[in-house]
C-alpha positions in Angstrom: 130.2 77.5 98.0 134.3 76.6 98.0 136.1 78.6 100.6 138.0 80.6 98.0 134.3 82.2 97.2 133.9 82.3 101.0 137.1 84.5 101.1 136.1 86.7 98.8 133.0 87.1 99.5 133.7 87.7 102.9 136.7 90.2 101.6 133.9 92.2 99.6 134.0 95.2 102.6 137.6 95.5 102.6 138.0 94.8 98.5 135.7 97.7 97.9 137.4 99.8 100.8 140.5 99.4 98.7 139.7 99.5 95.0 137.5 102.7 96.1 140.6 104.6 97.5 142.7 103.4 94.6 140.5 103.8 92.2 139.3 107.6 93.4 143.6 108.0 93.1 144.3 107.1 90.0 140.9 108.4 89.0 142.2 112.3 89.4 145.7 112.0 88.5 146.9 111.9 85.0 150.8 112.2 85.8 152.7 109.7 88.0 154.1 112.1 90.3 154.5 112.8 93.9 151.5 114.0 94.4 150.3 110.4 92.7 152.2 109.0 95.9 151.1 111.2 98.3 147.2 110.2 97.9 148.1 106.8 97.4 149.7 106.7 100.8 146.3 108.4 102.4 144.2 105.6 100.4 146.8 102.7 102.0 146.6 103.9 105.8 142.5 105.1 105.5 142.4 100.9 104.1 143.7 99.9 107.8 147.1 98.9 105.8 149.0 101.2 108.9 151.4 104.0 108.7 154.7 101.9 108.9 153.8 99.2 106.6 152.1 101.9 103.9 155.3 103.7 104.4 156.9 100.6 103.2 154.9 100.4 100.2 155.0 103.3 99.0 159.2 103.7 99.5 159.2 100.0 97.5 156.5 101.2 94.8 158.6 105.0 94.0 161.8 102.7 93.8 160.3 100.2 91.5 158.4 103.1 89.4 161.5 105.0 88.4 163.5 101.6 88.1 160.9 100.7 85.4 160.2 103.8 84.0 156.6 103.4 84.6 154.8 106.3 83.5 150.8 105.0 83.4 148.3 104.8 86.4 147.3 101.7 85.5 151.0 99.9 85.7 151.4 101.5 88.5 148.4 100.2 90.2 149.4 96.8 89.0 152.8 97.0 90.8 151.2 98.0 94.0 149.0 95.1 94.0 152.3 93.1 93.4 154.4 94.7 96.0 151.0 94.0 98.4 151.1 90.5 97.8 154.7 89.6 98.0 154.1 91.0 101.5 151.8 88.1 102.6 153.9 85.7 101.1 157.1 86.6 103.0 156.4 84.9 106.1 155.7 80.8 106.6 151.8 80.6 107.6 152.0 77.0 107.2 150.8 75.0 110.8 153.3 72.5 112.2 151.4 69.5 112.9 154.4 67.2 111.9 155.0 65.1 114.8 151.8 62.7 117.0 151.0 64.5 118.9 151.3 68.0 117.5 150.1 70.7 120.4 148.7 74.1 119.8 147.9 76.9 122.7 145.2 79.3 121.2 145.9 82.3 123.6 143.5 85.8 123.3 141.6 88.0 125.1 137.6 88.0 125.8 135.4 88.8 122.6 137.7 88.0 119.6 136.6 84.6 119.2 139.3 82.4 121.1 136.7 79.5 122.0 134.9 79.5 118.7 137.9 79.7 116.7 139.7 76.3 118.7 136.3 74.5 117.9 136.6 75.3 114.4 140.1 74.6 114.1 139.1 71.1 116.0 136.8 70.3 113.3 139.0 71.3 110.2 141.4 68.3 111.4 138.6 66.2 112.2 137.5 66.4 108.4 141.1 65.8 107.7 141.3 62.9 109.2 143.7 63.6 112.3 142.4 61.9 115.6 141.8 66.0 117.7 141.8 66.3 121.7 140.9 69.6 123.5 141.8 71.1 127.1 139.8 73.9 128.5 143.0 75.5 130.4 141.2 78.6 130.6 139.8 77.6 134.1 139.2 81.4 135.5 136.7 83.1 132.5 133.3 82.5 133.6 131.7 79.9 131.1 134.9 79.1 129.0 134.9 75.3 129.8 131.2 75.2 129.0 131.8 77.0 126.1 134.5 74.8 125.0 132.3 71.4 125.8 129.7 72.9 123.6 132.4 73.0 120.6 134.0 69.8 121.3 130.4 68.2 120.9 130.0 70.1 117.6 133.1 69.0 116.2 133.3 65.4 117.8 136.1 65.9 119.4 136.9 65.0 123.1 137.7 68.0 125.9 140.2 67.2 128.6 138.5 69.8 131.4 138.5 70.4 135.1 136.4 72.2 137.5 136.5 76.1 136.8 138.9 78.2 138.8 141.7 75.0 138.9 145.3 75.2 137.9 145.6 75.6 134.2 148.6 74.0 134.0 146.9 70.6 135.4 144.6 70.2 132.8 147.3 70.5 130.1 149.0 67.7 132.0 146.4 65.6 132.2 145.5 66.3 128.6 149.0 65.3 127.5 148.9 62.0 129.3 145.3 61.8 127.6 146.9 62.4 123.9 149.6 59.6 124.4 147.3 57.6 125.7 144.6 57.5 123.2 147.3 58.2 119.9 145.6 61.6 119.1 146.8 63.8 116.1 146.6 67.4 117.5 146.3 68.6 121.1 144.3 72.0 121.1 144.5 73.8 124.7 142.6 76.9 125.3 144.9 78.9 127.2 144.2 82.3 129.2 144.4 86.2 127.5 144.3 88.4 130.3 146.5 91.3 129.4 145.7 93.5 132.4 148.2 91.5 134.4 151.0 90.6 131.9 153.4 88.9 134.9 150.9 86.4 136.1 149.8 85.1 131.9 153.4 84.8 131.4 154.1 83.0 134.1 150.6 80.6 133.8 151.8 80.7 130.1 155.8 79.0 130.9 154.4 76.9 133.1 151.9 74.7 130.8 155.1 75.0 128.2 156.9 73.1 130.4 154.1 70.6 131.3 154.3 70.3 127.5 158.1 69.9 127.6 158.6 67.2 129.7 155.4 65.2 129.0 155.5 65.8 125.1 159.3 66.4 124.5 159.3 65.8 121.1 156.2 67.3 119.7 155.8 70.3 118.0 154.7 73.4 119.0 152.4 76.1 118.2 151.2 79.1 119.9 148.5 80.9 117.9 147.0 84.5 119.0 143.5 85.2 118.0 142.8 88.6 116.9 139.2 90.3 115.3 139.7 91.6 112.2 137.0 94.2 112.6 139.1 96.3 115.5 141.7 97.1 113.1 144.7 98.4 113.9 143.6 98.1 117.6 144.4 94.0 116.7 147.8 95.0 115.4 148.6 97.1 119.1 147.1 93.7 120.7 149.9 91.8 118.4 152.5 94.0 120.0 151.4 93.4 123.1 150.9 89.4 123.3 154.5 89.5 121.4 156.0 90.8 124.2 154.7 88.1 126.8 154.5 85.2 124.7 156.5 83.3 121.9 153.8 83.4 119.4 154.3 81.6 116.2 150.8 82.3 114.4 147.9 83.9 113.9 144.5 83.4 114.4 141.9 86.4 112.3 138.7 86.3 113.1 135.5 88.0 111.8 137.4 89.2 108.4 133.6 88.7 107.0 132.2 91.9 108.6 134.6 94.5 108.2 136.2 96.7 106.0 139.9 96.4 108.0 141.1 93.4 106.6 144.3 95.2 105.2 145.3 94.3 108.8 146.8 90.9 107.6 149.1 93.3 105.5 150.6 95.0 108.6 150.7 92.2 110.7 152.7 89.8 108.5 155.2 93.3 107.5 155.1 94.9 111.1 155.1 91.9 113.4 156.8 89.4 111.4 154.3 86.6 112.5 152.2 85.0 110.4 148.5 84.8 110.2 148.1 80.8 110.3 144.1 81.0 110.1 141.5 83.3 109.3 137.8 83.3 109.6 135.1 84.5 107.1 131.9 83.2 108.9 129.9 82.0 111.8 129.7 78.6 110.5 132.0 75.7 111.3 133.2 74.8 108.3 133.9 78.8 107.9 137.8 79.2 109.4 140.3 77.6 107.3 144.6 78.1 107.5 145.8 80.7 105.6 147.0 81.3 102.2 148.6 83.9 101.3 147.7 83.5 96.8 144.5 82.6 97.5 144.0 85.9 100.0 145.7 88.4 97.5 143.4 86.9 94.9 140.6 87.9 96.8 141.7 91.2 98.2 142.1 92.1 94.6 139.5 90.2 92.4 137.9 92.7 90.4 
Protein backbone atom coordinates (compact mmCIF):
# COMPACT_ATOMS: atom_id res chain seq x y z
CA UNK A 1 0.00 0.00 0.00
CA UNK A 2 1.43 3.75 -1.24
CA UNK A 3 1.37 6.28 1.51
CA UNK A 4 -1.32 8.24 -0.28
CA UNK A 5 -3.73 5.01 0.52
CA UNK A 6 -2.09 5.17 3.98
CA UNK A 7 -3.29 8.76 4.35
CA UNK A 8 -6.49 8.14 3.50
CA UNK A 9 -7.04 5.27 4.99
CA UNK A 10 -5.75 6.54 8.10
CA UNK A 11 -8.04 9.87 7.47
CA UNK A 12 -11.26 7.51 7.17
CA UNK A 13 -12.29 8.63 11.12
CA UNK A 14 -11.94 12.20 10.47
CA UNK A 15 -13.28 11.96 6.51
CA UNK A 16 -16.43 10.50 7.81
CA UNK A 17 -16.58 12.94 10.90
CA UNK A 18 -16.70 15.61 8.19
CA UNK A 19 -18.75 14.44 5.22
CA UNK A 20 -21.27 13.25 8.08
CA UNK A 21 -21.70 16.85 9.50
CA UNK A 22 -21.74 18.30 6.00
CA UNK A 23 -23.59 16.05 4.58
CA UNK A 24 -26.45 15.98 7.53
CA UNK A 25 -26.19 20.19 6.59
CA UNK A 26 -26.85 20.27 3.37
CA UNK A 27 -29.00 17.25 3.72
CA UNK A 28 -31.94 19.52 5.61
CA UNK A 29 -31.48 22.71 3.90
CA UNK A 30 -32.89 23.50 0.57
CA UNK A 31 -32.14 27.36 0.52
CA UNK A 32 -28.62 28.77 0.94
CA UNK A 33 -29.25 30.95 3.67
CA UNK A 34 -28.03 31.95 7.08
CA UNK A 35 -29.40 29.41 8.66
CA UNK A 36 -27.30 27.22 5.88
CA UNK A 37 -24.16 29.02 7.55
CA UNK A 38 -25.14 28.75 10.84
CA UNK A 39 -25.10 24.73 10.94
CA UNK A 40 -22.30 24.68 8.74
CA UNK A 41 -20.27 26.53 11.34
CA UNK A 42 -21.61 23.90 14.23
CA UNK A 43 -20.55 20.88 11.68
CA UNK A 44 -16.83 22.88 11.17
CA UNK A 45 -16.02 23.39 15.06
CA UNK A 46 -17.94 19.68 16.26
CA UNK A 47 -14.98 18.33 13.14
CA UNK A 48 -12.12 19.75 15.61
CA UNK A 49 -11.60 22.55 12.76
CA UNK A 50 -11.81 25.29 16.04
CA UNK A 51 -13.84 28.32 16.56
CA UNK A 52 -11.39 30.97 15.13
CA UNK A 53 -10.31 29.15 12.10
CA UNK A 54 -14.29 27.95 11.31
CA UNK A 55 -15.02 31.56 11.94
CA UNK A 56 -12.63 32.18 9.16
CA UNK A 57 -14.27 29.86 6.90
CA UNK A 58 -17.34 30.56 7.14
CA UNK A 59 -16.77 34.72 6.82
CA UNK A 60 -14.56 33.62 3.42
CA UNK A 61 -17.34 31.05 2.19
CA UNK A 62 -20.54 33.90 2.76
CA UNK A 63 -18.21 36.39 0.83
CA UNK A 64 -17.43 34.01 -1.94
CA UNK A 65 -21.26 32.70 -2.00
CA UNK A 66 -22.79 36.08 -2.77
CA UNK A 67 -19.73 37.16 -4.93
CA UNK A 68 -20.69 34.11 -7.19
CA UNK A 69 -24.16 34.12 -6.76
CA UNK A 70 -24.12 30.59 -5.69
CA UNK A 71 -27.45 29.49 -4.92
CA UNK A 72 -27.08 25.27 -4.73
CA UNK A 73 -25.96 23.15 -1.72
CA UNK A 74 -23.90 21.31 -3.70
CA UNK A 75 -21.61 24.38 -5.13
CA UNK A 76 -21.50 25.48 -2.06
CA UNK A 77 -20.14 22.47 -0.45
CA UNK A 78 -17.60 22.48 -3.25
CA UNK A 79 -16.34 25.97 -2.35
CA UNK A 80 -15.91 25.01 1.24
CA UNK A 81 -13.79 22.19 0.41
CA UNK A 82 -11.81 24.72 -1.67
CA UNK A 83 -11.56 27.41 0.77
CA UNK A 84 -10.36 24.29 3.25
CA UNK A 85 -7.66 23.41 1.14
CA UNK A 86 -6.19 26.66 0.18
CA UNK A 87 -5.73 26.80 3.99
CA UNK A 88 -3.08 23.96 4.11
CA UNK A 89 -1.37 25.24 1.29
CA UNK A 90 -0.77 28.68 2.62
CA UNK A 91 2.18 27.94 4.74
CA UNK A 92 5.74 26.26 3.45
CA UNK A 93 5.76 22.62 5.06
CA UNK A 94 8.67 21.78 3.06
CA UNK A 95 11.89 20.51 5.56
CA UNK A 96 15.15 22.40 5.10
CA UNK A 97 17.74 19.90 4.83
CA UNK A 98 19.80 22.15 2.24
CA UNK A 99 23.04 22.44 3.70
CA UNK A 100 25.61 19.05 5.16
CA UNK A 101 24.92 18.91 7.86
CA UNK A 102 21.28 19.94 8.12
CA UNK A 103 20.10 19.79 12.13
CA UNK A 104 16.67 19.24 13.43
CA UNK A 105 15.55 19.50 17.35
CA UNK A 106 12.29 17.39 17.68
CA UNK A 107 11.02 19.04 20.98
CA UNK A 108 7.43 17.61 22.85
CA UNK A 109 6.12 16.56 25.74
CA UNK A 110 5.78 12.79 27.21
CA UNK A 111 3.16 10.52 25.34
CA UNK A 112 2.74 12.22 21.87
CA UNK A 113 5.30 10.25 20.19
CA UNK A 114 8.57 12.53 20.33
CA UNK A 115 11.04 9.30 20.33
CA UNK A 116 9.11 7.30 17.88
CA UNK A 117 8.55 9.98 15.59
CA UNK A 118 12.70 11.04 15.36
CA UNK A 119 13.24 7.19 14.63
CA UNK A 120 10.95 7.31 11.86
CA UNK A 121 12.02 10.52 10.51
CA UNK A 122 15.75 8.85 10.82
CA UNK A 123 14.72 6.09 8.60
CA UNK A 124 12.73 8.21 5.88
CA UNK A 125 16.27 9.85 5.10
CA UNK A 126 18.02 6.73 5.46
CA UNK A 127 15.80 5.34 2.51
CA UNK A 128 16.53 8.58 0.82
CA UNK A 129 19.88 8.09 0.84
CA UNK A 130 21.15 10.95 3.34
CA UNK A 131 23.99 9.64 5.72
CA UNK A 132 21.43 10.36 9.44
CA UNK A 133 23.05 10.86 13.07
CA UNK A 134 21.00 11.02 16.24
CA UNK A 135 21.59 12.65 19.87
CA UNK A 136 19.57 11.55 22.79
CA UNK A 137 19.60 15.30 24.43
CA UNK A 138 16.76 14.37 26.45
CA UNK A 139 19.02 13.11 29.30
CA UNK A 140 16.40 13.64 32.35
CA UNK A 141 13.05 11.42 31.04
CA UNK A 142 13.53 8.03 32.45
CA UNK A 143 14.22 5.60 29.50
CA UNK A 144 14.45 8.20 26.60
CA UNK A 145 18.11 7.30 25.56
CA UNK A 146 17.16 3.66 25.69
CA UNK A 147 14.32 4.39 23.84
CA UNK A 148 16.16 6.38 21.34
CA UNK A 149 19.07 3.41 21.00
CA UNK A 150 16.27 1.11 20.31
CA UNK A 151 15.17 3.44 17.19
CA UNK A 152 18.52 4.15 15.95
CA UNK A 153 19.06 0.24 15.68
CA UNK A 154 15.74 -0.03 13.73
CA UNK A 155 16.57 2.60 11.36
CA UNK A 156 20.42 2.03 11.09
CA UNK A 157 21.32 4.96 12.08
CA UNK A 158 24.05 5.93 14.72
CA UNK A 159 22.94 7.75 18.40
CA UNK A 160 25.38 10.27 19.81
CA UNK A 161 24.18 9.60 23.73
CA UNK A 162 25.52 10.15 27.28
CA UNK A 163 24.74 8.81 30.57
CA UNK A 164 21.10 9.90 31.74
CA UNK A 165 20.68 12.97 33.88
CA UNK A 166 23.93 14.83 31.87
CA UNK A 167 23.97 18.19 30.36
CA UNK A 168 21.83 18.20 27.31
CA UNK A 169 23.64 20.61 25.76
CA UNK A 170 26.97 18.31 25.80
CA UNK A 171 25.60 15.68 23.89
CA UNK A 172 24.54 18.03 21.08
CA UNK A 173 28.17 19.24 21.08
CA UNK A 174 29.61 16.14 20.84
CA UNK A 175 27.11 15.13 18.25
CA UNK A 176 27.96 18.09 16.12
CA UNK A 177 31.66 17.39 16.16
CA UNK A 178 30.44 13.67 15.38
CA UNK A 179 28.40 14.93 12.15
CA UNK A 180 31.48 16.95 10.75
CA UNK A 181 33.45 14.29 11.39
CA UNK A 182 31.84 11.39 9.77
CA UNK A 183 30.10 13.83 6.70
CA UNK A 184 26.53 13.03 7.88
CA UNK A 185 23.36 14.37 6.02
CA UNK A 186 20.94 15.28 8.87
CA UNK A 187 21.63 15.62 12.61
CA UNK A 188 18.35 14.57 14.56
CA UNK A 189 18.60 15.62 18.45
CA UNK A 190 15.85 14.66 20.79
CA UNK A 191 15.52 17.66 22.84
CA UNK A 192 13.42 18.03 26.19
CA UNK A 193 9.34 18.98 26.44
CA UNK A 194 8.77 19.82 29.92
CA UNK A 195 6.23 22.58 29.97
CA UNK A 196 5.66 22.64 33.75
CA UNK A 197 8.81 24.81 34.02
CA UNK A 198 8.81 27.01 30.86
CA UNK A 199 12.11 29.14 32.18
CA UNK A 200 14.44 26.23 32.60
CA UNK A 201 13.27 24.37 28.59
CA UNK A 202 13.94 27.74 27.31
CA UNK A 203 16.94 28.24 28.63
CA UNK A 204 18.24 24.26 28.09
CA UNK A 205 16.57 24.99 24.60
CA UNK A 206 19.12 28.49 23.65
CA UNK A 207 21.73 26.81 24.97
CA UNK A 208 22.06 23.67 22.57
CA UNK A 209 21.05 26.58 19.71
CA UNK A 210 24.13 28.05 20.39
CA UNK A 211 26.19 24.80 20.69
CA UNK A 212 24.62 24.52 17.18
CA UNK A 213 25.67 28.02 16.27
CA UNK A 214 29.06 28.07 16.76
CA UNK A 215 29.95 24.38 15.95
CA UNK A 216 27.60 24.26 12.83
CA UNK A 217 27.41 27.97 11.74
CA UNK A 218 26.28 27.42 8.52
CA UNK A 219 23.72 24.71 8.70
CA UNK A 220 20.30 24.93 8.59
CA UNK A 221 17.94 24.76 11.09
CA UNK A 222 14.85 23.17 12.11
CA UNK A 223 12.88 22.94 15.17
CA UNK A 224 9.88 20.56 14.85
CA UNK A 225 7.10 20.15 17.74
CA UNK A 226 5.45 16.91 17.97
CA UNK A 227 1.82 16.96 18.65
CA UNK A 228 -1.02 13.82 18.80
CA UNK A 229 -3.52 14.27 16.59
CA UNK A 230 -6.02 12.39 18.71
CA UNK A 231 -6.04 15.27 21.69
CA UNK A 232 -7.51 17.72 19.43
CA UNK A 233 -7.68 20.98 20.04
CA UNK A 234 -5.83 20.19 23.34
CA UNK A 235 -2.67 19.89 20.59
CA UNK A 236 -3.54 23.28 19.21
CA UNK A 237 -3.36 24.95 23.17
CA UNK A 238 0.01 22.80 23.35
CA UNK A 239 1.07 24.79 19.90
CA UNK A 240 0.38 27.98 21.69
CA UNK A 241 2.26 27.14 24.37
CA UNK A 242 5.70 25.67 22.87
CA UNK A 243 5.27 28.96 20.43
CA UNK A 244 5.79 30.98 23.12
CA UNK A 245 9.17 29.37 24.45
CA UNK A 246 10.56 28.13 21.35
CA UNK A 247 11.14 29.29 17.66
CA UNK A 248 9.43 26.52 16.09
CA UNK A 249 9.48 26.13 12.47
CA UNK A 250 7.36 22.79 11.97
CA UNK A 251 5.24 20.38 12.89
CA UNK A 252 5.36 17.04 13.85
CA UNK A 253 1.35 15.02 13.94
CA UNK A 254 1.21 12.04 15.22
CA UNK A 255 -1.41 9.31 15.57
CA UNK A 256 -3.78 11.04 12.73
CA UNK A 257 -4.71 7.09 12.10
CA UNK A 258 -6.85 6.74 15.22
CA UNK A 259 -8.93 9.73 15.52
CA UNK A 260 -11.57 11.59 14.29
CA UNK A 261 -9.69 15.26 15.07
CA UNK A 262 -7.58 15.50 12.29
CA UNK A 263 -9.27 18.82 11.15
CA UNK A 264 -6.53 20.01 13.70
CA UNK A 265 -3.95 20.39 10.74
CA UNK A 266 -6.65 22.98 9.52
CA UNK A 267 -6.36 25.22 12.62
CA UNK A 268 -2.89 24.82 13.16
CA UNK A 269 -1.55 25.86 9.74
CA UNK A 270 -4.65 29.13 9.93
CA UNK A 271 -4.22 29.82 13.81
CA UNK A 272 -0.63 29.24 14.46
CA UNK A 273 0.89 30.10 11.30
CA UNK A 274 3.43 27.04 11.49
CA UNK A 275 3.39 24.37 9.36
CA UNK A 276 2.81 20.80 9.89
CA UNK A 277 6.22 19.33 8.30
CA UNK A 278 5.28 15.53 9.12
CA UNK A 279 2.49 13.60 10.01
CA UNK A 280 1.98 10.05 11.02
CA UNK A 281 -0.77 7.49 10.06
CA UNK A 282 0.68 4.31 11.69
CA UNK A 283 2.75 2.32 14.13
CA UNK A 284 5.01 1.18 11.50
CA UNK A 285 8.27 2.73 10.41
CA UNK A 286 7.83 3.35 7.12
CA UNK A 287 4.31 4.97 8.44
CA UNK A 288 5.33 8.94 9.07
CA UNK A 289 6.14 10.70 5.96
CA UNK A 290 6.59 14.99 5.41
CA UNK A 291 3.61 16.64 4.72
CA UNK A 292 1.65 17.57 1.71
CA UNK A 293 -0.69 19.71 1.78
CA UNK A 294 -2.73 18.28 -2.11
CA UNK A 295 -2.18 14.97 -1.15
CA UNK A 296 -3.93 15.62 2.54
CA UNK A 297 -6.89 17.61 1.13
CA UNK A 298 -7.34 14.75 -1.28
CA UNK A 299 -7.72 12.50 1.44
CA UNK A 300 -9.64 14.60 3.82
CA UNK A 301 -12.10 14.85 1.06
CA UNK A 302 -11.99 11.63 -1.17
CA UNK A 303 -15.38 10.50 -1.39
Amino acid sequence: MGFFDKLKQGLSKTRESLSSQFNNVFANFVAVDEDLFDSLEEALIMADIGVETTEYIIDELRDRVTYKRITDGNAVKEELKTIISEILSEQDTAVNISTTPSVILVIGVNGVGKTTSIGKIAAHYTQMGKKVLLAAADTFRAAAIDQLDIWAKRAKVDLIKHQEGSDPAAVVFDACSAAKARGVDVLICDTAGRLHNKKNLMAELEKINRVISRELPESARETLLVLDASTGQNAVSQAKLFAETADITGIILTKLDGTAKGGIVISISKEQSVPVKFIGVGEGIDDLREFDSVDFARALFAE
